[in-house]
N, C-alpha and C positions, 0 to 999 in steps of 0.2 A: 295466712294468705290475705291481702289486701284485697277488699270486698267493697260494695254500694251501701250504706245503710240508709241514706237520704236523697227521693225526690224534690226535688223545689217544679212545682208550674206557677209559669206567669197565668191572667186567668185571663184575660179580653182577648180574641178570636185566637185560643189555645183549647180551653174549655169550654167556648162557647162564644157565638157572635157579638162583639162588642157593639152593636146598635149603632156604630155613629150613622150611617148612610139615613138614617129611621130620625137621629137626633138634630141634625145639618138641615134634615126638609122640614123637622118641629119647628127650628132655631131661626131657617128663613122666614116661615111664615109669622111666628113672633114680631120678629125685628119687621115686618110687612107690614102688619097690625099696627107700629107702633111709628110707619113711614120710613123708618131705617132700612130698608131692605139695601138699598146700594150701599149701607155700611158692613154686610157681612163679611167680608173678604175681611175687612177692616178689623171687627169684634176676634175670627180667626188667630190674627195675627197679636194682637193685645193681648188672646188666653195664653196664646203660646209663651210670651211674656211674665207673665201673671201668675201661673195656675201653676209652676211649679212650687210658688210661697203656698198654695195649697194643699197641694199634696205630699209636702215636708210638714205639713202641720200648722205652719208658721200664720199663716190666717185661715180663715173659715171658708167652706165653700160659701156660702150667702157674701163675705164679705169680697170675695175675687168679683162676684157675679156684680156687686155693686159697684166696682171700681174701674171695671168695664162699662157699664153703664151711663157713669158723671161721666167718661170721658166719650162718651157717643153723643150723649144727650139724651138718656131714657130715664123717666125721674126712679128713685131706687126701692119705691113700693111696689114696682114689677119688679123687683127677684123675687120675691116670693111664687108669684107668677109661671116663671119661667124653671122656677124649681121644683114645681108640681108638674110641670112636664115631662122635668127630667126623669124624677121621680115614677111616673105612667109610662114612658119608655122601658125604664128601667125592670120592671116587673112584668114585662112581657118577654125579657130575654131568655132564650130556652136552651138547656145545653146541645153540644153538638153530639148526633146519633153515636151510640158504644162508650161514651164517657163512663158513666155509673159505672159498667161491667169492669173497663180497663182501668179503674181504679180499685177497685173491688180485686180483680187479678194483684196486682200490683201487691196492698198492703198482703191478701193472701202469701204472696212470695216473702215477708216479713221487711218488708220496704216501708221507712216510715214518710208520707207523704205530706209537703208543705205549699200552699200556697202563699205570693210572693205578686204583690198586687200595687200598684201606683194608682190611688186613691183619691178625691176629693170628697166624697162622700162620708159623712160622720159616724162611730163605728157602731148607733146603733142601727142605721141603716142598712149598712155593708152586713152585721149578722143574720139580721130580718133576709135578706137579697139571697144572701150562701145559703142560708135555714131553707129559703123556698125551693131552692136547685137541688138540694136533697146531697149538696157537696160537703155539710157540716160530719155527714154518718160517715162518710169514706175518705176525710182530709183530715189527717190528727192538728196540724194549726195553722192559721191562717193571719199572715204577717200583712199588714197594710202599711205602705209607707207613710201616711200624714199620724203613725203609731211610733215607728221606730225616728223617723225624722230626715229618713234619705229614701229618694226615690234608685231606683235601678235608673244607669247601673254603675251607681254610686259602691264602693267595695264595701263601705259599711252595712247596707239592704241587705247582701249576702251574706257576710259575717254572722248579723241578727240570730237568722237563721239557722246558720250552721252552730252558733253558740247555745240555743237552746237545745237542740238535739245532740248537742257535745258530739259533733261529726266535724271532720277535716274536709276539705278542699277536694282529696282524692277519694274519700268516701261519697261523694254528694254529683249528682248530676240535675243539672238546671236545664227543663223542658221551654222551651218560647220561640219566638217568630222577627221579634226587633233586632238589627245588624247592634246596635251598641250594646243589646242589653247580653247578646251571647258572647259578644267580644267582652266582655267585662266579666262576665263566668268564668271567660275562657282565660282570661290576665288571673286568675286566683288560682287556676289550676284544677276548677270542675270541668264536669265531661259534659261539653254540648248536646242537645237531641233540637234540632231545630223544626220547625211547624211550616210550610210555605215556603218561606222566604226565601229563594234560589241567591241573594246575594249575600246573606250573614254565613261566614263562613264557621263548621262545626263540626263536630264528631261524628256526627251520623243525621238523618235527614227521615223525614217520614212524612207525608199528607195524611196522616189520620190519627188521631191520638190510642185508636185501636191498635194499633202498631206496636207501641212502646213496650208492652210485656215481652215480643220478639226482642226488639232492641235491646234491652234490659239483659236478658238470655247471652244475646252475642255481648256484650261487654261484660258480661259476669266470665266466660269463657275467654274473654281476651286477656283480662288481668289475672287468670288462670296462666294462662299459657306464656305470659310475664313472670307470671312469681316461678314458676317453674324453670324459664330460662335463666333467674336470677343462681337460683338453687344450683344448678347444674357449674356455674363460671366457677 
């Protein structure tokens, strides 16, 4: 019988609030300090830019941060700066309530569970960060893209994944919140659980990641009641 052996979660407001709201009011005030405030909008749009050669690996966080900066006009001995910020943000982020448990249920059920994460941060920060969320005890691996070298939801990100835990496509279900990153699950032929997002369309939907051992449940019973109709023709 055709079974789940693999979760993938995305981690930023899946697992826990991505800080940006917390990072945007740091970032304006920065750029204030330094009389660029009416360039934020501007910096915004440059990362967007940018910051994908970072989180493929292909350059450094420090150096994205600098390349943004020659082209504002901020001289580039504030990244370091502005990286210490990031940095103080960053280790106040705290998971979202029932997490720990629902992962805990989860591998209980013999589920092997992966995180699948779009990165700029260097990896020995990102361990220190998961170490402190207490998600290193209950996630067996945790895939960064500026690691593997493609961001979600590039088919390679997924593949990573699914190659290390020698799982298929129909064995693996990808938890997340982003329209492209489930459509991109979803073009491989894993089974959606989407977080919020009313507009990515997916397999099943849940507002709480306390959810997911139900969800889990009804598609263990769905692809039951599949394999049994196959049997039956």
């Amino acid at each position: 019988m055709a079974k789940i052996k693999l979760i993938i979660f995305d981690a930023g407001d899946i697992l826990f609030d991505s800080g940006m709201r917390h990072f945007n009011k740091m970032y304006y005030n920065f750029l204030k300090k330094h009389k660029k405030e009416h360039m934020f909008d501007k910096t915004g749009q440059l990362w967007t830019n940018i910051s994908e050669k970072a989180r493929t690996g292909k350059i450094s966080q420090f150096e994205a941060n600098r390349r943004i900066f020659s082209l504002v006009g901020i001289h580039p001995k504030y990244v370091k700066d502005v990286l210490a910020l990031d940095r103080k943000l960053l280790f106040k982020i705290k998971l979202y309530r029932g997490v720990l448990n629902a992962l805990k249920r989860l591998r209980m059920s013999g589920y092997k569970l992966a995180i699948l994460t779009d990165v700029v941060w260097p990896k020995n920060l990102l361990k220190i960060f998961f170490g402190g969320l207490k998600l290193t005890t209950h996630i067996d691996y945790i895939f960064a893209s500026n690691e593997i070298g493609y961001s979600k939801p590039h088919k390679r990100s997924y593949h990573a994944v699914m190659k290390y835990f020698h799982a298929t496509p129909s064995e693996t279900v990808f938890v997340g919140h982003s329209k492209d990153e489930i459509l991109g699950a979803r073009r491989l032929g894993i089974k959606t659980v989407k977080l919020w997002n009313e507009k990515a369309k997916s397999d099943f939907r849940i507002n709480s990641l306390t959810k997911l051992p139900t969800v889990m449940k009804k598609i263990k019973r769905q692809l039951a009641r599949k394999c049994l109709v196959c049997k039956l023709k």
